[in-house]
C-alpha positions as a Python dict, from the first residue, in 0.01 Angstrom:
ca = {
    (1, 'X'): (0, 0, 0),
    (2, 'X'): (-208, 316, -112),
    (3, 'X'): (-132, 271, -454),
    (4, 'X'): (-296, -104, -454),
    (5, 'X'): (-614, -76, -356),
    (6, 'X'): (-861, -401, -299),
    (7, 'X'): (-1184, -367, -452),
    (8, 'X'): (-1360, -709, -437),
    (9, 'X'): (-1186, -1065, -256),
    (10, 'X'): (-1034, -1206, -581),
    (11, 'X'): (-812, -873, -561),
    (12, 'X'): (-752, -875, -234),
    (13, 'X'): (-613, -1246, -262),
    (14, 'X'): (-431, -1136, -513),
    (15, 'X'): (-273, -876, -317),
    (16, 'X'): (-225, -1158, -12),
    (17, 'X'): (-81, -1379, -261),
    (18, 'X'): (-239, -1725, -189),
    (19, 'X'): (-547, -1845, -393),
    (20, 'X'): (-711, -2039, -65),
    (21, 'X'): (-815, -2424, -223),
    (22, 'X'): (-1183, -2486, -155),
    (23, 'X'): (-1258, -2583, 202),
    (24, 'X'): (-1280, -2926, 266),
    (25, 'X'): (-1508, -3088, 605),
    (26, 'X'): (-1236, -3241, 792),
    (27, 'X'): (-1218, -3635, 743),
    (28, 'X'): (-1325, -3877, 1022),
    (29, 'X'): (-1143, -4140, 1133),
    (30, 'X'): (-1333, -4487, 1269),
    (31, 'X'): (-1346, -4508, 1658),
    (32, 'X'): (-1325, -4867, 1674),
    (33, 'X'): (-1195, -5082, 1978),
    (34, 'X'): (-968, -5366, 1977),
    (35, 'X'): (-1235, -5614, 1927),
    (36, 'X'): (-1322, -5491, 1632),
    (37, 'X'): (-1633, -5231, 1815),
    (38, 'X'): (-1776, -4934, 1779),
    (39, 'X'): (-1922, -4767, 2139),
    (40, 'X'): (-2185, -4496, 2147),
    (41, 'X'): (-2413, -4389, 2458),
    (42, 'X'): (-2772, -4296, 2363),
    (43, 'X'): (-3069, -4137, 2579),
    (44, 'X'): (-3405, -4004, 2524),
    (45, 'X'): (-3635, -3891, 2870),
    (46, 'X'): (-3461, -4099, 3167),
    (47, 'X'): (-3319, -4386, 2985),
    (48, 'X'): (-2964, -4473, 2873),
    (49, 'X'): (-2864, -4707, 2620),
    (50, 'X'): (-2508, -4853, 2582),
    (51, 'X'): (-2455, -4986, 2246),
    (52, 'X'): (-2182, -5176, 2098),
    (53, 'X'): (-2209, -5238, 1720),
    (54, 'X'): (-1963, -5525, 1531),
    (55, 'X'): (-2018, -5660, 1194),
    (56, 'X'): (-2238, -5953, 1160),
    (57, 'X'): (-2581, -6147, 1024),
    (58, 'X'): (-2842, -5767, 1165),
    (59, 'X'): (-2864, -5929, 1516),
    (60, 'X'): (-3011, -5696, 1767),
    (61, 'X'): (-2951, -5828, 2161),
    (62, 'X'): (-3121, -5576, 2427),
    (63, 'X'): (-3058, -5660, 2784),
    (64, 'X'): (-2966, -6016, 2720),
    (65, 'X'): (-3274, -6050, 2512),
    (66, 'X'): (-3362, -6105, 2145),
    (67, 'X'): (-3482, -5680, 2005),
    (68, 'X'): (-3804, -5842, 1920),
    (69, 'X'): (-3896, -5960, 2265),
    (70, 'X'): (-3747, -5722, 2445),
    (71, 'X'): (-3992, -5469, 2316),
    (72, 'X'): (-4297, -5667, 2209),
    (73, 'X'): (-4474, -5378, 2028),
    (74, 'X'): (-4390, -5344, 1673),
    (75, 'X'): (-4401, -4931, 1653),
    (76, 'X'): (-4118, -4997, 1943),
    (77, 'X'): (-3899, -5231, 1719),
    (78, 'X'): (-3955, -4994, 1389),
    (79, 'X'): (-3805, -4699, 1605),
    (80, 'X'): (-3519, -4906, 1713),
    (81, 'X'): (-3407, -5037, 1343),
    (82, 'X'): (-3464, -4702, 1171),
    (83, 'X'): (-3091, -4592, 1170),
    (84, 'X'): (-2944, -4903, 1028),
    (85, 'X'): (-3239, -4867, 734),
    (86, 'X'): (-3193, -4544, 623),
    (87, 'X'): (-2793, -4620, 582),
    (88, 'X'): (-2947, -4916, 465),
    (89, 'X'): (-2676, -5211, 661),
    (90, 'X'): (-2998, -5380, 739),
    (91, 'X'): (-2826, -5709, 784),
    (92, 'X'): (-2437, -5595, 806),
    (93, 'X'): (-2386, -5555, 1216),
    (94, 'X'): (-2461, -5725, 1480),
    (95, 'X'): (-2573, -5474, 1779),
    (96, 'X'): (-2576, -5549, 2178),
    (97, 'X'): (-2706, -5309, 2390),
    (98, 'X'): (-2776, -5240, 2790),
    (99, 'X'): (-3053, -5002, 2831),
    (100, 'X'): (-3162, -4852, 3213),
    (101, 'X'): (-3395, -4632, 3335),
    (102, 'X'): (-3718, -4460, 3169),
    (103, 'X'): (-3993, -4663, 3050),
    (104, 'X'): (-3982, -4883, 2703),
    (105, 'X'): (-4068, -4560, 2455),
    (106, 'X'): (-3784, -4411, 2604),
    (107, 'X'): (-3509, -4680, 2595),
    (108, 'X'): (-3644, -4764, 2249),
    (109, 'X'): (-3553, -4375, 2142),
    (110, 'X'): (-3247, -4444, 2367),
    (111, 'X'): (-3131, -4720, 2173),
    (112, 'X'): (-3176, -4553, 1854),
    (113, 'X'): (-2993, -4281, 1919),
    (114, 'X'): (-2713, -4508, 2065),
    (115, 'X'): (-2710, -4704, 1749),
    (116, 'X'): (-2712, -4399, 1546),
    (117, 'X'): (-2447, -4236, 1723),
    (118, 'X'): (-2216, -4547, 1677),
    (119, 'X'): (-2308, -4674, 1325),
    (120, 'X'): (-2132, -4283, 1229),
    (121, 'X'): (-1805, -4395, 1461),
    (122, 'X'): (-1778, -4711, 1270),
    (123, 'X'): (-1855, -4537, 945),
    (124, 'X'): (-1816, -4170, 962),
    (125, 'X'): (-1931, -4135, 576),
    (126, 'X'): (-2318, -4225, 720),
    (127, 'X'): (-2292, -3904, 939),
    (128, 'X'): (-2481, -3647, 669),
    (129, 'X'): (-2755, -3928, 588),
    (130, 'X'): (-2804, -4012, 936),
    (131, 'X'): (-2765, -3658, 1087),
    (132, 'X'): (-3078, -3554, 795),
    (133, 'X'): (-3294, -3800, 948),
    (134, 'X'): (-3245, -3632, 1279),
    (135, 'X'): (-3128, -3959, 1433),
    (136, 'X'): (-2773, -3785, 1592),
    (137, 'X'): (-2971, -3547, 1790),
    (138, 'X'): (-3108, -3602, 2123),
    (139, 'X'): (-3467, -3517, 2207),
    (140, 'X'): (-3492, -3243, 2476),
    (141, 'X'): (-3822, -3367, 2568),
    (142, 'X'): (-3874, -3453, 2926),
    (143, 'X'): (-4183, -3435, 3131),
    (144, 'X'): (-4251, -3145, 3285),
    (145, 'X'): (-4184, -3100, 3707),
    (146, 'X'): (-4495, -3051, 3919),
    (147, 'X'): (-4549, -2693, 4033),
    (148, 'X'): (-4699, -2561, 4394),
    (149, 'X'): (-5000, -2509, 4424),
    (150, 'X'): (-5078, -2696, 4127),
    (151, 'X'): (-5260, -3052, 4103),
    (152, 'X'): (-5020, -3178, 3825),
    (153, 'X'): (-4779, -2976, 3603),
    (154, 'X'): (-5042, -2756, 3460),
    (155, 'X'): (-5360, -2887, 3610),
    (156, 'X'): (-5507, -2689, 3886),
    (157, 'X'): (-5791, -2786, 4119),
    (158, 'X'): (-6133, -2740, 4038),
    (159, 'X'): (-6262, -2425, 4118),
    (160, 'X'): (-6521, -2393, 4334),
    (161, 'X'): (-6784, -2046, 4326),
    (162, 'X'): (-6939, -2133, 4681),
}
């Protein structure tokens, strides 16, 4: 061993005696169920959304209820269809989804991360594009607890110099 001595990696793999292949990411495999499903859980603030994605004609069923009246305002309905547009299957799956607790901003983040998280177990090749767009991670945000002492979170009581 003294008289080889390893100067830079290619000699030292030299010395090992494999030339390591370059590294492939590990392949995915489709979660889907045996109706044909793909099942991801989604939440943003307080609210949960289950969401079950098949393929289909782009319907979106929340609660029982067509996407579109479900949450009447538009910026709502934009936030919910972003996934499928940036992997662009605007009409290739049909998505149903239960959504519970928060307020509408919050199931409408819900559901999109929901139907983000499951459009990458029914194709796991959408996983970099969708993962860029940020729509695989959860938002942390949450409002903040009321402290003693305090009138709100931060807000104190008005002060008073007599």
């Amino acid at each position: 061993m003294a008289d080889q001595e390893a100067r830079t990696l290619e000699d030292l793999g030299r010395m090992v005696g494999t030339d390591a292949p370059e590294a492939q990411p590990p392949q995915r495999e489709p979660k889907i169920d045996a109706l044909g499903r793909a099942y991801a859980t989604g939440k943003r603030k307080n609210a949960v959304a289950r969401v079950w994605i098949k393929p289909g004609s782009g319907r979106i069923v929340v609660n029982g209820k067509d996407c579109d009246e479900y949450f009447a305002r538009p910026v709502l309905q934009m936030i919910l269809r972003q996934p499928i547009i940036a992997a662009q299957r605007k009409d290739a799956y049909d998505v149903t989804c239960t959504v519970s607790g928060g307020g509408l901003s919050g199931q409408a983040g819900a559901v999109r991360h929901g139907l983000a998280k499951a459009l990458t177990h029914y194709e796991p090749e959408l996983r970099p594009i969708l993962k860029r767009e940020g729509f695989l991670t959860r938002d942390a945000r949450v409002v903040e607890r009321k402290k003693y002492g305090k009138r709100k979170a931060r807000r104190s009581f008005q002060f008073s110099k007599r």
